[in-house]
N, C-alpha and C positions, 0 to 999 in steps of 0.2 A: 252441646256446643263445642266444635271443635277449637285447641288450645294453638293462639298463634307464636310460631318462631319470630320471637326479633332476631334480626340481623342489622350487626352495624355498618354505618356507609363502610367502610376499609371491605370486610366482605362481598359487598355489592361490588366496588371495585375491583377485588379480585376475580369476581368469578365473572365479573364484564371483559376483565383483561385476558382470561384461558379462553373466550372466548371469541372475543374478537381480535384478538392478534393473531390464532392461527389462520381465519376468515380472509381479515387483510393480509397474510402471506399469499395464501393461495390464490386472491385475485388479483393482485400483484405481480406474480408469479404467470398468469392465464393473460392476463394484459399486455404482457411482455414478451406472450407465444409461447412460453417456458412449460414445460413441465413439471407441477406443484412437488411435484413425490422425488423425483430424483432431487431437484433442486432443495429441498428438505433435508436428505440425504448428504448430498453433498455441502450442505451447510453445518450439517452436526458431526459429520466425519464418519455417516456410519458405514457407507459401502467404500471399501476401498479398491479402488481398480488391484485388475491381476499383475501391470506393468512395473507398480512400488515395488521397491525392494524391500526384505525382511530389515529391520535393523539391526545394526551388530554393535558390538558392545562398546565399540569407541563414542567416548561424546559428541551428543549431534552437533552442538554449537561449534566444533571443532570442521573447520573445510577441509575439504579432499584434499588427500593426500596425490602430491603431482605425480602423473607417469614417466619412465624413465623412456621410454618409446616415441621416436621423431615420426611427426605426422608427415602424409605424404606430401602435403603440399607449404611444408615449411619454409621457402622461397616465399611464396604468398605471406606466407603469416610477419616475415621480417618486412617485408613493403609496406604492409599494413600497419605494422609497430612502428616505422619509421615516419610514414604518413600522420598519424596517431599525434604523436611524438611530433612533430611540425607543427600540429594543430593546438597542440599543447601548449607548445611556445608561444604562439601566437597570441592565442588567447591569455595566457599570462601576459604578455605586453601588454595588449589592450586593455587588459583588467588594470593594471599599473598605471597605465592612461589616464583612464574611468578615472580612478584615485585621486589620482593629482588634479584633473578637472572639479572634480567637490570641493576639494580641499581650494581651490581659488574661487569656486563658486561661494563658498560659504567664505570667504575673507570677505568678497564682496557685497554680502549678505549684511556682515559684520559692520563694513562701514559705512553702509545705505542704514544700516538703524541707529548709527552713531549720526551721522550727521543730518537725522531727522529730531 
C-alpha cells in the first residue's frame, strides 16, 4: 500500500498560484492580441532594447544635465514659453476663483444649517 503525502491548504495554494497566474498572463496577454513572451519579457526587464543607453556612473535619480547648444528653432520654443506662461496665469486666476467661490459656498452651507 502506497504511503500518502499530506499537503497542507497553503501548498495547494501555492502551487495553484505558479500555476495559474502564469495561465492567466498568457490569456490575458492573447486576448489583447499581445504577444505572451515579449510581453513577459518586457514586464520583467529582461530583453533590453539596443536603443538604451549604457549607464554611467552619475545618479539616475539625478536629471540631465542641460545642453549648452541653441536649438534651431528657438524662436518657436520662446512663443511656446510665452503661450504656456499665459495659460498659466490664467489658470491661476481661475483657480483663485474656484477658491473664493467654496469659501462663499461653504459660508452659505454654514448658515443654511444654522438656521435649520
Amino acid at each position: 500500500m502506497a504511503r500518502r503525502l499530506k499537503v497542507t491548504g497553503f501548498t495547494r495554494f501555492l502551487l495553484v498560484m505558479i500555476i495559474l497566474i502564469p495561465l492567466a498572463f498568457v490569456g490575458a496577454a492573447l486576448y489583447n492580441g499581445q504577444d505572451p513572451l515579449t510581453e513577459a519579457k518586457k514586464l520583467l526587464g529582461i530583453e533590453q532594447s539596443a536603443n538604451k543607453p549604457a549607464p554611467t556612473d552619475r545618479n539616475i535619480n539625478q536629471p540631465p544635465r542641460p545642453q549648452n547648444n541653441q536649438p534651431e528653432n528657438a524662436g518657436t520654443n520662446n512663443t511656446q514659453n510665452e503661450a504656456l506662461q499665459r495659460r498659466l496665469e490664467k489658470l491661476e486666476r481661475d483657480n483663485a476663483a474656484l477658491q473664493e467661490r467654496v469659501k462663499q459656498l461653504d459660508l452659505e452651507i454654514k448658515e443654511l444649517k444654522r438656521q435649520r
